[in-house]
DSSP file (Angstrom, degrees, kcal/mol; ACC not computed):
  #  RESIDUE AA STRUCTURE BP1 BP2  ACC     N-H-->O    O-->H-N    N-H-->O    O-->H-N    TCO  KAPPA ALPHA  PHI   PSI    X-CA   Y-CA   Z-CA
    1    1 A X              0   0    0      0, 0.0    12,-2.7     0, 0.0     2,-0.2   0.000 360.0 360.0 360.0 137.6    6.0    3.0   11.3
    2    2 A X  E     -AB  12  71A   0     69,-1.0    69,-1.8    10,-0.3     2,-0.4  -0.624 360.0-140.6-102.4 171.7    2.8    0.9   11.4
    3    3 A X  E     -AB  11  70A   0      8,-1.0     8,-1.7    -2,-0.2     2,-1.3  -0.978  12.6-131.1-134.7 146.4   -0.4    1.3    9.8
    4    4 A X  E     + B   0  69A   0     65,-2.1    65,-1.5    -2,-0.4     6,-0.2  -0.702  29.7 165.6 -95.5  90.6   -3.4    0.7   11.1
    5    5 A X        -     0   0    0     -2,-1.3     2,-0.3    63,-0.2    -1,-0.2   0.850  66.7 -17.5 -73.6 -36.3   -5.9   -1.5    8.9
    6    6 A X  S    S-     0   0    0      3,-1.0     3,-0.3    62,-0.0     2,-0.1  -0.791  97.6 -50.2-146.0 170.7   -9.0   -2.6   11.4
    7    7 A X  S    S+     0   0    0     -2,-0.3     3,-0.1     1,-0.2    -2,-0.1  -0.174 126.5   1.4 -25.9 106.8   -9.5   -2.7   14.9
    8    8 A X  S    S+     0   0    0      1,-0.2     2,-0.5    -2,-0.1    -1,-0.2   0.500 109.0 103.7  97.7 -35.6   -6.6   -4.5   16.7
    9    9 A X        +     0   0    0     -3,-0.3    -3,-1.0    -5,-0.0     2,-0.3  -0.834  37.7 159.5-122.6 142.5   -4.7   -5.1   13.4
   10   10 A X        -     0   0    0     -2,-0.5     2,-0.3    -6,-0.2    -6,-0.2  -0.938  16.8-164.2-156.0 139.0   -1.9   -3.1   12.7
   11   11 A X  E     -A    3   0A   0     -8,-1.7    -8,-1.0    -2,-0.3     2,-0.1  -0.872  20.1-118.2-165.2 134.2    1.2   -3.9   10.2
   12   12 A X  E     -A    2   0A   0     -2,-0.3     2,-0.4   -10,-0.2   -10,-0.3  -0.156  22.3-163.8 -77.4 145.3    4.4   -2.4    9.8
   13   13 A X        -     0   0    0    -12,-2.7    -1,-0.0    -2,-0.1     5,-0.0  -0.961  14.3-126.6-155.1 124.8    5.9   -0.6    7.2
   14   14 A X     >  -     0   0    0     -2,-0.4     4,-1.7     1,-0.1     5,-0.1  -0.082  30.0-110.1 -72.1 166.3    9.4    0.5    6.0
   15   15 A X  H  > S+     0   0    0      1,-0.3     4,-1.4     2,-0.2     5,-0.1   0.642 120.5  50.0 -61.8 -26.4   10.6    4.1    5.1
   16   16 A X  H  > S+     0   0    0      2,-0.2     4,-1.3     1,-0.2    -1,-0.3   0.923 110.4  50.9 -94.4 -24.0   11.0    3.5    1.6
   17   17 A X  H  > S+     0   0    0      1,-0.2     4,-0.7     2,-0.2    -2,-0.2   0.936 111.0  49.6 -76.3 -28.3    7.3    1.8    1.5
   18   18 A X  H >X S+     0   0    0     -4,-1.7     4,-1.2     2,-0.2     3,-0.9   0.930 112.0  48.1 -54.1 -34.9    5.7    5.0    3.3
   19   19 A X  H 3< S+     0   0    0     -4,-1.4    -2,-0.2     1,-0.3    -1,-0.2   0.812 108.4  49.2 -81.7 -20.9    7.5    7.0    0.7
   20   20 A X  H 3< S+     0   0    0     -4,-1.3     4,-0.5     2,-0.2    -1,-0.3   0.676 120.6  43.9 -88.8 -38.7    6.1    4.6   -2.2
   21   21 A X  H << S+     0   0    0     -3,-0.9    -2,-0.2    -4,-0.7    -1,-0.1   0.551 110.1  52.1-105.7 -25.8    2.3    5.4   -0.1
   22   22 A X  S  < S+     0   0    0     -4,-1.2    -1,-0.2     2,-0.2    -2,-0.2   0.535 115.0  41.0-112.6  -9.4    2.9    9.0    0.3
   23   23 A X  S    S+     0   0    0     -3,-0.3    -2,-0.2    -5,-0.2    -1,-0.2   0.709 119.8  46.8-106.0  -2.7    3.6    9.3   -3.7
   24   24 A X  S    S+     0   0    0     -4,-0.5    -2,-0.2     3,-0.0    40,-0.2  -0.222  83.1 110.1-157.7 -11.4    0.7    6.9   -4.6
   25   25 A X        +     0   0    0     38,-0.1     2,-0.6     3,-0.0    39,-0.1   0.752  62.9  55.7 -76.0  -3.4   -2.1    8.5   -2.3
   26   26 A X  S    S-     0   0    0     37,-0.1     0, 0.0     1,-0.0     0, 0.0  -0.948 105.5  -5.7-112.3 149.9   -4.6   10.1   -4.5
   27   27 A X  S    S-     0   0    0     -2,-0.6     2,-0.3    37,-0.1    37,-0.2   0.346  85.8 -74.2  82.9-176.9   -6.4    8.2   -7.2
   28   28 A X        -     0   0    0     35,-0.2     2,-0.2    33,-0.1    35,-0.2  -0.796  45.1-155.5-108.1 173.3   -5.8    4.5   -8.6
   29   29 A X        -     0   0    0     33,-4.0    33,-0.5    -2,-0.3     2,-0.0  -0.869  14.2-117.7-166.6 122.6   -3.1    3.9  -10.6
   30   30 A X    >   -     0   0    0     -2,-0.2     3,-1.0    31,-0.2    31,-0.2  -0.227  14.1-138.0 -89.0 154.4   -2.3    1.1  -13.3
   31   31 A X  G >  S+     0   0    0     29,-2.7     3,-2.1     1,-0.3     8,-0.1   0.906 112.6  66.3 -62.4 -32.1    1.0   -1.9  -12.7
   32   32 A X  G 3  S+     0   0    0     28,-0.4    -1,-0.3     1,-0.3    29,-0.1   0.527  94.7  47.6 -88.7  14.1    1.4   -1.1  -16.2
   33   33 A X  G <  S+     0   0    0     -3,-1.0    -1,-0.3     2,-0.1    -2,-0.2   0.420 101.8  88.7 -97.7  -7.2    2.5    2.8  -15.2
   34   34 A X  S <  S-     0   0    0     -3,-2.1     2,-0.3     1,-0.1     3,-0.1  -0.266  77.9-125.0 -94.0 161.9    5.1    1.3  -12.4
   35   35 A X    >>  -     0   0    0     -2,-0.1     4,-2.4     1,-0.1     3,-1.0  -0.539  42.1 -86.8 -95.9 168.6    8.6    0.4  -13.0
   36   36 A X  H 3> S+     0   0    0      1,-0.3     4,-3.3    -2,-0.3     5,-0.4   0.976 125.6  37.4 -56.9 -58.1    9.6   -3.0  -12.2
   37   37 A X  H 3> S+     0   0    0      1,-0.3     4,-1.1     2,-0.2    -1,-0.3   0.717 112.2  49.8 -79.2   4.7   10.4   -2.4   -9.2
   38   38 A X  H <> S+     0   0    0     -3,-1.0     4,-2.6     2,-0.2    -1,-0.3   0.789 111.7  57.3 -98.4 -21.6    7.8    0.0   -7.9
   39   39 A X  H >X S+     0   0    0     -4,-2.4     4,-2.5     1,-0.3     3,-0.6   0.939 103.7  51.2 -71.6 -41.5    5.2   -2.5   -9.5
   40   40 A X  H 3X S+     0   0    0     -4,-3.3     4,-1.7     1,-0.3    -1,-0.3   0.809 114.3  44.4 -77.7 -38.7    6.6   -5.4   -7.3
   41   41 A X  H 3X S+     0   0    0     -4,-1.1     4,-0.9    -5,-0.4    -1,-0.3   0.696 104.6  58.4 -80.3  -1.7    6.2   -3.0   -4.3
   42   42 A X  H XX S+     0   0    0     -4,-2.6     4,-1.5    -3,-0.6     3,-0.6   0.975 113.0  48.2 -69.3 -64.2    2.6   -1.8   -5.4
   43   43 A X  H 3X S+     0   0    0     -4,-2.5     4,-2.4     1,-0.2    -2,-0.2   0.840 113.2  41.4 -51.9 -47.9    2.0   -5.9   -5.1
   44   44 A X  H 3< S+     0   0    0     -4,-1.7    -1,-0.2     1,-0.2    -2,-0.2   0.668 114.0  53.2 -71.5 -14.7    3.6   -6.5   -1.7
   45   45 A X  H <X>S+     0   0    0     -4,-0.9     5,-2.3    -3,-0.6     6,-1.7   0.767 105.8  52.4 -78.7 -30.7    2.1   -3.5   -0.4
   46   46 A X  H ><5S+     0   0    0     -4,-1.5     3,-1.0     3,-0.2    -2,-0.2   0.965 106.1  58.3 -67.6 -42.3   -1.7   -4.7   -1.7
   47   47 A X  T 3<5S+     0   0    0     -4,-2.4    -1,-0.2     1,-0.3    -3,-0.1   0.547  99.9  55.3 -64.1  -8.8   -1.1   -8.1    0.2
   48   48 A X  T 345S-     0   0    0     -3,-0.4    -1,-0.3    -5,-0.1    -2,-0.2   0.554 124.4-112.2 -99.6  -1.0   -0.6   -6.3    3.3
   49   49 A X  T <<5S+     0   0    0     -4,-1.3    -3,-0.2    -3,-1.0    -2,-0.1   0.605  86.0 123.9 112.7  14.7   -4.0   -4.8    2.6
   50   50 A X  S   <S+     0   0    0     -5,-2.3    15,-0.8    -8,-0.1     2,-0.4   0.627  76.9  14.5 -61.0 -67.9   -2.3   -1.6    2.0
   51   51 A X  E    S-C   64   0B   0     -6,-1.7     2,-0.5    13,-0.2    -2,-0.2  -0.866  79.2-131.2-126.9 152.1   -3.6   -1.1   -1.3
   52   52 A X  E     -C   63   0B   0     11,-3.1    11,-2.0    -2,-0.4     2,-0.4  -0.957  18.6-132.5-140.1 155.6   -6.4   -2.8   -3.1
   53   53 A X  E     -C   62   0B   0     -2,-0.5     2,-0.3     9,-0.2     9,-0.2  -0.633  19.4-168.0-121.7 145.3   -6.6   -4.2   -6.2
   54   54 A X  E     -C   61   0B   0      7,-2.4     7,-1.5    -2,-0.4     2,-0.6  -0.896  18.1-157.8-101.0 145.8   -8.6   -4.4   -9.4
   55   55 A X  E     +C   60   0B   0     -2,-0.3     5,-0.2     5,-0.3     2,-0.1  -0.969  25.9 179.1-140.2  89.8   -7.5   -7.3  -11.8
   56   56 A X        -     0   0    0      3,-1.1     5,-0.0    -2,-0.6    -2,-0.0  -0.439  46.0 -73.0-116.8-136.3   -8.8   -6.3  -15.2
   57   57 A X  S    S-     0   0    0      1,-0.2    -1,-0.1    -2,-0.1     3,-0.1   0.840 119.9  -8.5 -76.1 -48.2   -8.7   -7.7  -18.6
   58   58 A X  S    S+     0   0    0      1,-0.1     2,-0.2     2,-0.0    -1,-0.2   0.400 131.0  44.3-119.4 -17.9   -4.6   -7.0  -19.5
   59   59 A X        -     0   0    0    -28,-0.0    -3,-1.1   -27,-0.0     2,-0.3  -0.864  68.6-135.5-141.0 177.8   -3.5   -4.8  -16.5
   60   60 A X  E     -C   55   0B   0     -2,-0.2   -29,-2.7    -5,-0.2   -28,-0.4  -0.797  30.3-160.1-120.1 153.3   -4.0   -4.9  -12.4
   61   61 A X  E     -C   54   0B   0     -7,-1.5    -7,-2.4    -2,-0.3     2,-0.4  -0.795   7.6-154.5-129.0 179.5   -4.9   -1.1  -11.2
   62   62 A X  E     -C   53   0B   0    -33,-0.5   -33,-4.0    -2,-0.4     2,-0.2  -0.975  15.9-174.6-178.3 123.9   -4.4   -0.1   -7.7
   63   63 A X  E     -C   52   0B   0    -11,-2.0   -11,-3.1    -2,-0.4     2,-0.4  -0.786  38.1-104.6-129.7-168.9   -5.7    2.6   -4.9
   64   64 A X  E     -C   51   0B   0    -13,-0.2   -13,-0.2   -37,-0.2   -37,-0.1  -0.849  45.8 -99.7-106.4 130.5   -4.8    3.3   -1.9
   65   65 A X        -     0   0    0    -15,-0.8     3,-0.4    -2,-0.4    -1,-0.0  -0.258  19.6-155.2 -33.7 122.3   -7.3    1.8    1.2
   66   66 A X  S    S+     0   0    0      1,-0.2    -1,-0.2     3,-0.0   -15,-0.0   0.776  84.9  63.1 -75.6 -39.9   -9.6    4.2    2.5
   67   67 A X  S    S+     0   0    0      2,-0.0     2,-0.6   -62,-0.0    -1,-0.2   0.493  83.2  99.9 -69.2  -9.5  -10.0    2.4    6.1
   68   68 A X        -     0   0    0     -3,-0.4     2,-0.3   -18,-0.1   -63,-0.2  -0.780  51.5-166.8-117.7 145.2   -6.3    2.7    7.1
   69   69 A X  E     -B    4   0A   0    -65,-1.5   -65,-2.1    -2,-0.6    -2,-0.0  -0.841  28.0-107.3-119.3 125.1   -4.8    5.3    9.5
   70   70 A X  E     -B    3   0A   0     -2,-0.3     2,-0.4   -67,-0.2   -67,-0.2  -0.275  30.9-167.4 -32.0 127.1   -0.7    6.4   10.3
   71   71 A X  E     -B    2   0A   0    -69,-1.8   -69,-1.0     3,-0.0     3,-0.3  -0.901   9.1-170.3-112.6 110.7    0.2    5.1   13.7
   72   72 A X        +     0   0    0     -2,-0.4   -69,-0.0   -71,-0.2     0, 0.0  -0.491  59.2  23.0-103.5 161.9    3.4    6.7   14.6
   73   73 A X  S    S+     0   0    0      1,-0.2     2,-0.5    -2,-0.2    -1,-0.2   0.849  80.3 144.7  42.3  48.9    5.7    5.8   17.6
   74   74 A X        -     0   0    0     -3,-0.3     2,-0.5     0, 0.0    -1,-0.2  -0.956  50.3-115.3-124.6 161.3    4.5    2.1   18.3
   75   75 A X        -     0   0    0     -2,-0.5     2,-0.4     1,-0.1     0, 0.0  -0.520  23.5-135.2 -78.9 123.5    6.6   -0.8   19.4
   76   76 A X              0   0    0     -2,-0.5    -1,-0.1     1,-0.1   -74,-0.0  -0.609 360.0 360.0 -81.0 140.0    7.0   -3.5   17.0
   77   77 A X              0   0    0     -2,-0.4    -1,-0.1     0, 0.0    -2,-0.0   0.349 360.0 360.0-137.1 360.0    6.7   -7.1   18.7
């Protein structure tokens, strides 16, 4: 599945990262509430612009981007 961030720009995203998006859609949410591993996909999902991030004093918090839309049924190239 891709997701659609801007005009034009588009970036693809696995089943288990939708399902990580789809549990994670309302509100911000602090790293220091994640498990290892969901925290390590909270990050690689913010670097695809996914998520965006706050950096405060001791912890990073995370919400989900407002600007980006589901694309179903495109060809990945």
């Amino acid at each position: 599945m891709f997701i659609k961030i801007a005009p034009k720009v588009k970036v693809y995203v696995s089943e288990e990262h939708l399902a990580f998006i789809e549990t994670h859609n309302e509100g911000s949410f602090r790293a220091s509430e994640l498990t290892t591993a969901d925290s390590i996909t909270a990050k690689h999902l913010a670097d695809k612009a996914i998520f965006v991030r706050k950096k405060l004093d001791n912890d990073t918090q995370y919400a989900l981007n407002r600007s980006i839309k589901l694309v179903p049924n495109d060809n990945k190239k």
